[in-house]
SEDOLO-361098 format. One line per 8 residues: number of its first residue (from 1); their letters; for each residue x, y, z of C-alpha. Coordinates in steps of 0.05 Angstrom, whole numbers. Example, Ala and Ser with C-alpha at 12.3 -4.5 7.8 and 13.67 -1.06 7.14 Angstrom:
<atoms>
1	as	246,-90,156 ~ 273,-21,143
</atoms>
This chain:
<atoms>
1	xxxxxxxx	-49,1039,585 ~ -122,1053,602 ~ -136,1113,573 ~ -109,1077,502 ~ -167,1024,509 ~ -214,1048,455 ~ -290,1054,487 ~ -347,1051,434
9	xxxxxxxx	-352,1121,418 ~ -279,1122,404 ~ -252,1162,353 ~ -247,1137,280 ~ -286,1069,298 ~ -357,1083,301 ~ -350,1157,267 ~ -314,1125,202
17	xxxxxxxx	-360,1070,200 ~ -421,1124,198 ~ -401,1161,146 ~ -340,1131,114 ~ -270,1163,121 ~ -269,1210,71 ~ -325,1242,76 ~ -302,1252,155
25	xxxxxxxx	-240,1285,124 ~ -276,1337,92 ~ -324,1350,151 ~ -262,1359,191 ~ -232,1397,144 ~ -289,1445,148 ~ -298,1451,218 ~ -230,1421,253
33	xxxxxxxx	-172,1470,213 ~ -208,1534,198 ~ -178,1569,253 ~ -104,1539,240 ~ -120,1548,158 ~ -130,1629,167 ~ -67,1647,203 ~ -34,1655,144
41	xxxxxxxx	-84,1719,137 ~ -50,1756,187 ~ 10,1715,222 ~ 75,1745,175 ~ 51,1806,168 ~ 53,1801,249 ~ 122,1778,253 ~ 148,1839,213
49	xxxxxxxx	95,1884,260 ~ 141,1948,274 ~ 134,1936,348 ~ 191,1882,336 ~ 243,1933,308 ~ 260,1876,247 ~ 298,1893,182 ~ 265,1847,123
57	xxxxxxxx	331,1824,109 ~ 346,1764,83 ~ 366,1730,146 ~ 315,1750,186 ~ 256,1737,135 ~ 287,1657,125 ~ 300,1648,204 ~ 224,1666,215
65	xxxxxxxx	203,1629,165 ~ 240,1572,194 ~ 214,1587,257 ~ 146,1575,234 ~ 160,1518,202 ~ 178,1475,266 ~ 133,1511,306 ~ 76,1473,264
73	xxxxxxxx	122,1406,263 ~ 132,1406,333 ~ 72,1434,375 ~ 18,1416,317 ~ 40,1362,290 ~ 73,1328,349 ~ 42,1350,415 ~ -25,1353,383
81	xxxxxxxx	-36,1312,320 ~ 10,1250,347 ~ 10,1264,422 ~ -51,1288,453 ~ -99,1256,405 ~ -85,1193,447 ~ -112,1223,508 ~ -181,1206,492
89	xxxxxxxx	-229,1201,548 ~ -274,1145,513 ~ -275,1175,444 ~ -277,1258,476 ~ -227,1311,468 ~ -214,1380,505 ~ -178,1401,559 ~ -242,1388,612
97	xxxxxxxx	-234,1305,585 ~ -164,1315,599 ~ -168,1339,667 ~ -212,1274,681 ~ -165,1237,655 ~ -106,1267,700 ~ -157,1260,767 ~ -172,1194,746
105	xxxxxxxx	-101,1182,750 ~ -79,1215,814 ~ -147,1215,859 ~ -190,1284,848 ~ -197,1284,920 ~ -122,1279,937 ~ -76,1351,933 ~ -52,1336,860
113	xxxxxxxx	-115,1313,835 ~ -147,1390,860 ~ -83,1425,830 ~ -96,1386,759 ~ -169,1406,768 ~ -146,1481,779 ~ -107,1479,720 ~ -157,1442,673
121	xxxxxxxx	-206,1500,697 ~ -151,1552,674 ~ -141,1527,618 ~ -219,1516,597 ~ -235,1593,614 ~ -174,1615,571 ~ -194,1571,517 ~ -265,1605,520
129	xxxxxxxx	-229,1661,514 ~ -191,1643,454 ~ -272,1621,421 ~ -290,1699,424 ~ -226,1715,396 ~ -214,1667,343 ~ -276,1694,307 ~ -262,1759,311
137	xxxxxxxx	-193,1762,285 ~ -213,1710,225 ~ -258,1754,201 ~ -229,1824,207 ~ -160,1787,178 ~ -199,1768,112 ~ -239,1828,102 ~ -183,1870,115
145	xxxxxxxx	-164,1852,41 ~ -216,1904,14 ~ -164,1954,28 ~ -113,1921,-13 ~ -159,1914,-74 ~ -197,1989,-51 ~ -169,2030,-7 ~ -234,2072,-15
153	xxxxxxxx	-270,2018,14 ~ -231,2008,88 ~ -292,2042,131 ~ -332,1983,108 ~ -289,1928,138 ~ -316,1932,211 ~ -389,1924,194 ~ -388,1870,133
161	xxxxxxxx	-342,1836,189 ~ -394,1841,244 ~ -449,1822,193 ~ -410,1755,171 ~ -403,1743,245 ~ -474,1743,262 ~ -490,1702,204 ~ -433,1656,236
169	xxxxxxxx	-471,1650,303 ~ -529,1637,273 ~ -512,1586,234 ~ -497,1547,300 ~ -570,1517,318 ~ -569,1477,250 ~ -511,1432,291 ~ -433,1407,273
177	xxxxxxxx	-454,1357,222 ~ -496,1400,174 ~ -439,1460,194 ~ -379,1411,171 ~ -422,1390,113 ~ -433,1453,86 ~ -363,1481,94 ~ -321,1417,82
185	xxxxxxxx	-311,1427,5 ~ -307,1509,15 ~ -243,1501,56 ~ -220,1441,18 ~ -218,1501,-41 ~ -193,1547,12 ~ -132,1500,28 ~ -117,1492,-51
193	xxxxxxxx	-121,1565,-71 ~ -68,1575,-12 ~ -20,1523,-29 ~ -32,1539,-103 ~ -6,1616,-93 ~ 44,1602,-40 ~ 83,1547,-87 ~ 76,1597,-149
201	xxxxxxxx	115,1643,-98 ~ 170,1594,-79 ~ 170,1588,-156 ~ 190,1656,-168 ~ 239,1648,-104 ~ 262,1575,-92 ~ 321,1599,-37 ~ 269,1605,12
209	xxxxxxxx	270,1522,17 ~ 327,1532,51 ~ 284,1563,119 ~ 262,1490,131 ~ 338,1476,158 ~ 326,1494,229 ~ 402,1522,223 ~ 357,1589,198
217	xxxxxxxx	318,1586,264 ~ 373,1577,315 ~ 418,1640,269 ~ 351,1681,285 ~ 366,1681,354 ~ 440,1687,353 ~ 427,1752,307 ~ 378,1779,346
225	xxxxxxxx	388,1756,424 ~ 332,1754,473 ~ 299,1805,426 ~ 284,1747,388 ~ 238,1715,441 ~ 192,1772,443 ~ 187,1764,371 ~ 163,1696,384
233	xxxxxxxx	89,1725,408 ~ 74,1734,333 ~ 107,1666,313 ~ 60,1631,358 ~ 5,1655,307 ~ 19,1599,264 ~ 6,1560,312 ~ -69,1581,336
241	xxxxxxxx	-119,1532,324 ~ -81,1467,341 ~ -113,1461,405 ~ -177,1461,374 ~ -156,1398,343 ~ -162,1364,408 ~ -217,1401,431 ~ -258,1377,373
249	xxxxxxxx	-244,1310,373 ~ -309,1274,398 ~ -335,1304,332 ~ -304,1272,279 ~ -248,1222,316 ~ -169,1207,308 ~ -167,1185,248 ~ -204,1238,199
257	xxxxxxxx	-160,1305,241 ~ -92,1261,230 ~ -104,1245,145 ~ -143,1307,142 ~ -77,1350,167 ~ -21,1302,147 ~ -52,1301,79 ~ -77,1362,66
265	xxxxxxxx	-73,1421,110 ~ -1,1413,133 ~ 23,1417,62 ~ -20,1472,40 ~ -4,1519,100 ~ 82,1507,86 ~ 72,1522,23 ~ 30,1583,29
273	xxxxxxxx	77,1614,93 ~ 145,1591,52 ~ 108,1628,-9 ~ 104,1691,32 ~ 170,1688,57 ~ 192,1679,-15 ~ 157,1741,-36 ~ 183,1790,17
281	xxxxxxxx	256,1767,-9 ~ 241,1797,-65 ~ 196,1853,-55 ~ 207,1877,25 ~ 144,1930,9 ~ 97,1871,9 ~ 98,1863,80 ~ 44,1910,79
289	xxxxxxxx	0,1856,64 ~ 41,1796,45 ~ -14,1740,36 ~ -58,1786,-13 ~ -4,1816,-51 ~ 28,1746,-59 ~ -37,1727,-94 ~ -41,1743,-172
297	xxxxxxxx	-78,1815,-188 ~ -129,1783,-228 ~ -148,1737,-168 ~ -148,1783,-124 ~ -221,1806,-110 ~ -240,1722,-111 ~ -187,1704,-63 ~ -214,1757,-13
305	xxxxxxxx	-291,1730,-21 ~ -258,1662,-8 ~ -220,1688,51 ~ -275,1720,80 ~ -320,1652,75 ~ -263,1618,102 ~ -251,1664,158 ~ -318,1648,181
313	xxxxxxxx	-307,1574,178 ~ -250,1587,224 ~ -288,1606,272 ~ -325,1546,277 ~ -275,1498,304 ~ -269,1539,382 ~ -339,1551,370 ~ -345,1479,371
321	xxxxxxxx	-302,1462,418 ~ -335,1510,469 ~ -404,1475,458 ~ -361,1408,482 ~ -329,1452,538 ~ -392,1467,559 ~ -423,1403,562 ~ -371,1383,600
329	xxxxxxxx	-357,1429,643 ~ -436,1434,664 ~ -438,1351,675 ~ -372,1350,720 ~ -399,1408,763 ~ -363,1470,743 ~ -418,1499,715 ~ -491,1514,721
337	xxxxxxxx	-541,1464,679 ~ -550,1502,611 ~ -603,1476,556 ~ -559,1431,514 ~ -586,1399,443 ~ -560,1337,406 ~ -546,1360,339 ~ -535,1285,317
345	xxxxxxxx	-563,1217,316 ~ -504,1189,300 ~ -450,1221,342 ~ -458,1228,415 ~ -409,1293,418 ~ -446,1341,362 ~ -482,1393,413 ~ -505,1454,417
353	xxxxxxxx	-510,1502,478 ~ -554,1565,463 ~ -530,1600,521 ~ -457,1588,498 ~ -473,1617,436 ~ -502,1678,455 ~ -447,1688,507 ~ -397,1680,446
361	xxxxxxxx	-435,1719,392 ~ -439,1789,438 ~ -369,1779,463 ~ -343,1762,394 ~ -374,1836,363 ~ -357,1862,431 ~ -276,1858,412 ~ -282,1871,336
369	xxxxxxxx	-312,1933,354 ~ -277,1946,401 ~ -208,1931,367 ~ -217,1954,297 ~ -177,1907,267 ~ -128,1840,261 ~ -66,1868,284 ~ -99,1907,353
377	xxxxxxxx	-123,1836,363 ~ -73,1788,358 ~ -38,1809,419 ~ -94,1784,465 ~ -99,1725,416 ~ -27,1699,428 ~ -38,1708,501 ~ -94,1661,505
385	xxxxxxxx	-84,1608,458 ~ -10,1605,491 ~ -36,1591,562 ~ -90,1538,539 ~ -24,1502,499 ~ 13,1506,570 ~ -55,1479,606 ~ -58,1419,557
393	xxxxxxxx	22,1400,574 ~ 18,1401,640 ~ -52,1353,645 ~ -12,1311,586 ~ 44,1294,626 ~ 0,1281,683 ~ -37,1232,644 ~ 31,1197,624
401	xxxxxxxx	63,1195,676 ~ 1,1161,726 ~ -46,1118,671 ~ 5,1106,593 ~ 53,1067,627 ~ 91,1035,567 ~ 83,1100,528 ~ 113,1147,586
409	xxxxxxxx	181,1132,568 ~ 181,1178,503 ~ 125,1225,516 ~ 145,1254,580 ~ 222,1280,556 ~ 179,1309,498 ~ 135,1340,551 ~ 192,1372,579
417	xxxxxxxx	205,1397,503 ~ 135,1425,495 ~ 138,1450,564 ~ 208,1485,545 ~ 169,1520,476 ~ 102,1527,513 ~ 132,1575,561 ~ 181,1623,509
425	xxxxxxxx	107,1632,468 ~ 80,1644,543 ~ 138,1699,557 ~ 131,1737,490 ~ 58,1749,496 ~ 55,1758,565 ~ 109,1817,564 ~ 59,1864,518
433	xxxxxxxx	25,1861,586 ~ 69,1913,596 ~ 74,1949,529 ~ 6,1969,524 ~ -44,1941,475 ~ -99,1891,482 ~ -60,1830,521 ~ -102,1847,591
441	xxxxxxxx	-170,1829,548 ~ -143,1755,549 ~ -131,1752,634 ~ -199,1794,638 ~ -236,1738,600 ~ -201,1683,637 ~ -211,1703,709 ~ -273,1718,688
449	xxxxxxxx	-291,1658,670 ~ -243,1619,708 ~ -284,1654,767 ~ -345,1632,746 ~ -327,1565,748 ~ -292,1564,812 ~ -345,1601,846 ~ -406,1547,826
457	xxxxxxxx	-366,1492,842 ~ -345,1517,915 ~ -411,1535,921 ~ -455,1476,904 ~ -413,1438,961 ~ -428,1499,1006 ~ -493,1482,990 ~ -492,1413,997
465	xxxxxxxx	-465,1416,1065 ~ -525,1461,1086 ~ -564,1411,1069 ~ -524,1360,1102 ~ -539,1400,1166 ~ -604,1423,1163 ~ -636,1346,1134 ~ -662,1293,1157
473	xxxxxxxx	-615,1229,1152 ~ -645,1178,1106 ~ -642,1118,1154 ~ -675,1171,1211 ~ -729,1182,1165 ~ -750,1103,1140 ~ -746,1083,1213 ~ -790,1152,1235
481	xxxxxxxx	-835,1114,1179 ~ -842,1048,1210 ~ -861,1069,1277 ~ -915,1110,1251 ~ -939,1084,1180 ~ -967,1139,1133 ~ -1034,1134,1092 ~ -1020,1109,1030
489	xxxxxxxx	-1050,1135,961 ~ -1043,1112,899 ~ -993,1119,842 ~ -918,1129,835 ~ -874,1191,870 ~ -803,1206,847 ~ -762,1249,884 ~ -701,1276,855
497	xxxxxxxx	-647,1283,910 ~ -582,1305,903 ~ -549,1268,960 ~ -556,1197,978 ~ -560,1199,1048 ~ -604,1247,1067 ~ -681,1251,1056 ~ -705,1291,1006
505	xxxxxxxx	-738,1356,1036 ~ -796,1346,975 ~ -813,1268,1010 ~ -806,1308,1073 ~ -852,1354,1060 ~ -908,1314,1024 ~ -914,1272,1074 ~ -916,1335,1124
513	xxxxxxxx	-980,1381,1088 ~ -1011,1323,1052 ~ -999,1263,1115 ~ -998,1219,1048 ~ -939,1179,1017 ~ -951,1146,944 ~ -963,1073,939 ~ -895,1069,907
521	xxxxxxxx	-836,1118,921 ~ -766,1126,890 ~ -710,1171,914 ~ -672,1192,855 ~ -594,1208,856 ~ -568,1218,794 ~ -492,1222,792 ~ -450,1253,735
529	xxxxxxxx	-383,1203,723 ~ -315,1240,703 ~ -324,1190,644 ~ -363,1213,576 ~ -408,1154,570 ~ -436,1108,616 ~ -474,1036,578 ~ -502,974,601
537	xxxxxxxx	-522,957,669 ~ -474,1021,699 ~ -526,1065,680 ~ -574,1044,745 ~ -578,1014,810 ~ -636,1011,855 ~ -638,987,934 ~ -708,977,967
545	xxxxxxxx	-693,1014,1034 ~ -771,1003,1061 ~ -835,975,1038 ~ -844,998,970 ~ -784,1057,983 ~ -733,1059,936 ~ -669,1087,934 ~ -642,1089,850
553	xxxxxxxx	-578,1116,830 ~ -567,1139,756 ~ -499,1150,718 ~ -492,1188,670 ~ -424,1204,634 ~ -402,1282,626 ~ -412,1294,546 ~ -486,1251,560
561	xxxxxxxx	-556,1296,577 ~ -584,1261,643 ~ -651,1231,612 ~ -695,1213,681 ~ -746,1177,646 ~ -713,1144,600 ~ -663,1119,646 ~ -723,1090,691
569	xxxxxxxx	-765,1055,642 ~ -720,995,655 ~ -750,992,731 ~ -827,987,696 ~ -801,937,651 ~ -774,885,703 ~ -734,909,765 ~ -798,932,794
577	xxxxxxxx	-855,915,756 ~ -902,941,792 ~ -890,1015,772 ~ -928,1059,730 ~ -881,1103,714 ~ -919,1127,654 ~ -967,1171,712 ~ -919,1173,758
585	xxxxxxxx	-908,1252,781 ~ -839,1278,799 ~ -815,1322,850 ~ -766,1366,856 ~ -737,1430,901 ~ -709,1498,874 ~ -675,1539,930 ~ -660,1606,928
593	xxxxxxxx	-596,1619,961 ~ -575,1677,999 ~ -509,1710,1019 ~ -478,1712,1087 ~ -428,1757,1097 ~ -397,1717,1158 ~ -390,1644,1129 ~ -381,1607,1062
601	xxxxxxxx	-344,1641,1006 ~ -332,1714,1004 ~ -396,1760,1005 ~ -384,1775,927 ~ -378,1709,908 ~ -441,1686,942 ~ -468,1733,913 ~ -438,1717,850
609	xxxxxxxx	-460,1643,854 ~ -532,1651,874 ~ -542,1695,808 ~ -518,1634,773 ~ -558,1593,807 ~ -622,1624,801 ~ -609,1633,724 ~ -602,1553,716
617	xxxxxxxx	-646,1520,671 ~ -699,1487,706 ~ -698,1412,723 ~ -754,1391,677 ~ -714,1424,616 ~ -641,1393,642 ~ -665,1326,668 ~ -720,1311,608
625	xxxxxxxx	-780,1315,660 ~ -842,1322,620 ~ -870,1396,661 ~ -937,1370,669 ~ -916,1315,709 ~ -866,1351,756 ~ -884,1392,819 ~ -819,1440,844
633	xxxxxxx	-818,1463,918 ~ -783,1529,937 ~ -739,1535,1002 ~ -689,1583,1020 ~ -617,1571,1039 ~ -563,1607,1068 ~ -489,1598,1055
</atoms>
């Protein structure tokens, strides 16, 4: 089973040994479950919404609640927790590692391997979707309490929420570790104060114990028919957040998530829905706000201050897990090279993209405004996180069934069971498509982005194959070179070239103006490995292709920041000693594309990609080029 072989940024190895196990727990606690730990904000009070046509009868109250129950013990705690958290691409997590994974295992240049790329794409622009949202409906769900406590107070919910928020996105630069650090022990509080009040409402109303018999669940839909499946959209709340738990998993490892949610969360979050379903038994009203009014009066105004601190560490774990997607996505060529920043010495996977974050911070204020509040917002939730879930089994039982191939025998019939659940959430939120409300916001954001991604990808290998046409071949240019031998100067000239075996239009044209070539020249390809790191000697390989020509290949994995230099010093230091590559001066090309209306992709989406392109970050940020050694030549291209 490849993918089982442990690499040495594999999770819980070299992550527990940094900063011991239990200290991981709480840093995962912190960052990892704040989204899954606030759905008991808003998530019953959903199931009851009016839209549903429900009667808080007992019956209905203890078949939801049973519902919820093996929603978390099946697709959390199974699929995710026990399942997926295998899948690790060398220590990463996310659905972009996963779709490596499945290529790896079928060929990403064979039919199957581009359909499991199409759907890893899908599934990473919903679950950028699901980072604006997550935030937004945290926040508004905790300080939605005010109007519990004051009613006089409800006009001030939107902006203390948007206030919180930009303090959230803010927060980002100072990285994951300090983040997890400084919110571990809050939400190890907020996970206590829950399971404190929900087991002093099972207390008052023990005969909602019974709800864990999934008897309750299956009556729910005897009672109720294929009404009941629509009622499953708000169900699926309870749910949210366990994809993050995968997505985040090159930031703390296997180990910490599983003992931090076996051990802590999972118990906390039964007791606190069973204590809600416990309290509408006896007092229907409450489903006006069932997690508040379940809390004592006295602790009311505290829990809602501890709410609204938690609701912003919910937030964190897609925020996260977008900075990964990024990463990711950017390395294995879906999208444009972004400024990314280590926020860790220690762990390869803690980044920070401050494009993402903007991106995420105006789109996040964007849809609280725009929404209100919780409840106008949790139908475009379901709809994303629900797709993303379906995304993630589909790649999962690719993965099985090509690379585990002891563990296939019991994980793909439970595919077929997650598959079976994936779709009913899938069908109850995608039906208030057609009821109004804010569902479309989810497919906006996800073609959207899924666009985006599409569209660079296609066109970097439109652009690619312009070059292939319009250059020089490699071998055409060293023998053009030794039947007429240039003047030599002296010094070192690296040209970064994005295809091996043509010759880089920056050699071409210093030799052209200048009639120079440096006493030493290397052709730089560096090459981005559907693997997150690459150690050791993989990293480079060089091939003298003429007197004193070089042709070096780097490797770099896709959660890794292509470091030129770095990667070269071990030429200066033996391979080619020789080299100064302390002076040496690097070139580079920056073409502006333009449309064509005749050839390539649609007019729009040339259009669409050369925006991108000419918005990249620049080669001496993304590559580590020091700017006073690099010279960039401009050319235009057509595609």
């Amino acid at each position: 089973m490849k993918s089982e072989t442990r690499g040495p940024h594999s999770a819980g190895t070299g992550h527990a040994r940094a900063g011991g196990l239990a200290a991981l727990v709480i840093a995962a606690v912190g960052v990892v479950f704040g989204d899954i730990g606030t759905s008991p904000l808003y998530a019953v009070k959903e199931m009851f919404n009016p839209q549903y046509g429900l009667t808080l009868d007992a019956a209905s109250i203890k078949g939801l609640m049973s519902l919820g129950f093996w929603a978390l013990m099946f697709v959390v705690s199974v699929k995710y927790v026990i399942v997926i958290l295998r899948a690790d691409n060398n220590g990463e997590g996310g659905i972009m590692a996963l779709t490596a994974l499945a290529q790896r295992g079928l060929s990403a240049s064979s039919r199957w391997g581009y359909l499991a790329g199409i759907v890893g794409i899908f599934g990473a622009a919903l679950f950028l979707g699901d980072s604006m949202l997550t935030p937004a409906i945290s926040v508004l769900g905790a300080v939605e309490g005010l109007q519990i406590v004051a009613p006089a107070l409800a006009p001030w919910v939107l902006p203390l929420s948007v206030v919180i928020l930009t303090g959230l996105f803010a927060f980002q630069r100072f990285g994951t570790a300090r983040v997890g650090r400084a919110f571990g022990p809050l939400m190890a509080l907020w996970f206590l104060a829950i399971g404190a009040v929900g087991l002093r409402g099972i207390i008052g109303e023990p005969g909602i114990l019974a709800a864990v018999n999934p008897i309750w669940a299956l009556n729910f839909f005897v009672l109720h028919g294929w009404h009941a499946t629509l009622v499953l959209g708000a169900v699926v709340l309870i749910v949210t957040g366990g994809e993050a738990l995968y997505a985040d998993l090159g930031h703390f490892g296997t180990r910490p998530i599983r003992w931090g949610w076996f051990g802590f969360v999972l118990p906390a979050l039964v007791l606190n829905y069973f204590g809600q379903g416990a309290l509408l038994l006896g007092n229907p009203g409450a489903i006006a706000n069932p997690f508040y009014l379940l809390v004592p009066g006295w602790a009311q105004i505290p829990m809602i201050v501890l709410a609204t601190a938690a609701a912003a560490v919910a937030s964190q774990a897609v925020i996260t897990g977008a900075f990964s997607l990024g990463a990711q996505a950017i390395n294995l060529g879906y999208l444009p090279r972004l400024r990314i920043h280590y926020t860790s010495d220690v762990s390869m996977g803690q980044v920070y993209l401050p494009a993402i974050n903007r991106l995420l911070f105006v789109c996040t204020i964007a849809l609280a405004i725009g929404f209100g509040s919780s409840s106008a917002l949790a139908t475009a939730y379901g709809l994303s996180v629900t797709g993303t879930m379906l995304m993630d089994t589909l790649l999962l039982a690719v993965v099985a069934y090509t690379t585990w191939q002891r563990a296939r025998r019991w994980i793909l019939p439970l595919c077929v069971g997650f598959l079976m659940v994936d779709l009913a959430f899938l069908f109850a939120n995608g039906a208030k498509l057609f009821s109004g409300g804010g569902a479309w916001v989810t497919l906006a954001i996800g073609l959207a982005a899924f666009t985006m991604m599409r569209t660079w990808r296609r066109g970097r290998a439109l652009l690619h194959a312009e070059w292939q046409v319009q250059g020089l071949s490699l071998d055409a240019f060293v023998a053009g070179l030794k039947r007429h031998p240039p003047q030599r100067v002296p010094g070192t000239a690296i040209f970064l070239n994005s295809n091996v075996d043509i010759a880089p239009r920056t050699l071409i044209a210093n030799l052209k103006h200048n009639k120079v070539l440096h006493r030493h020249n290397l052709i730089v390809h560096v090459k981005s490995e559907p693997i997150p790191y690459v150690t050791g000697e993989s990293r480079l390989s060089v091939q003298t292709i003429a007197d004193t020509l070089h042709l070096v290949v780097l490797r770099f994995g896709f959660m890794e920041i292509p470091n030129v230099p770095a990667a070269l010093a071990p030429l200066g230091a033996g391979t080619l000693p020789d080299l100064n590559l302390d002076d040496a001066i690097y070139f580079t090309s920056r073409e502006t594309v333009l449309a064509s209306r005749d050839r390539g992709m649609p007019w729009w989406r040339d259009k669409l990609f050369a925006a991108m392109h000419l918005n990249a970050a620049a080669a001496s940020d993304y590559f580590r080029i020091p700017p006073n050694r690099l010279l960039e030549l401009g050319a235009p291209v057509r595609i």
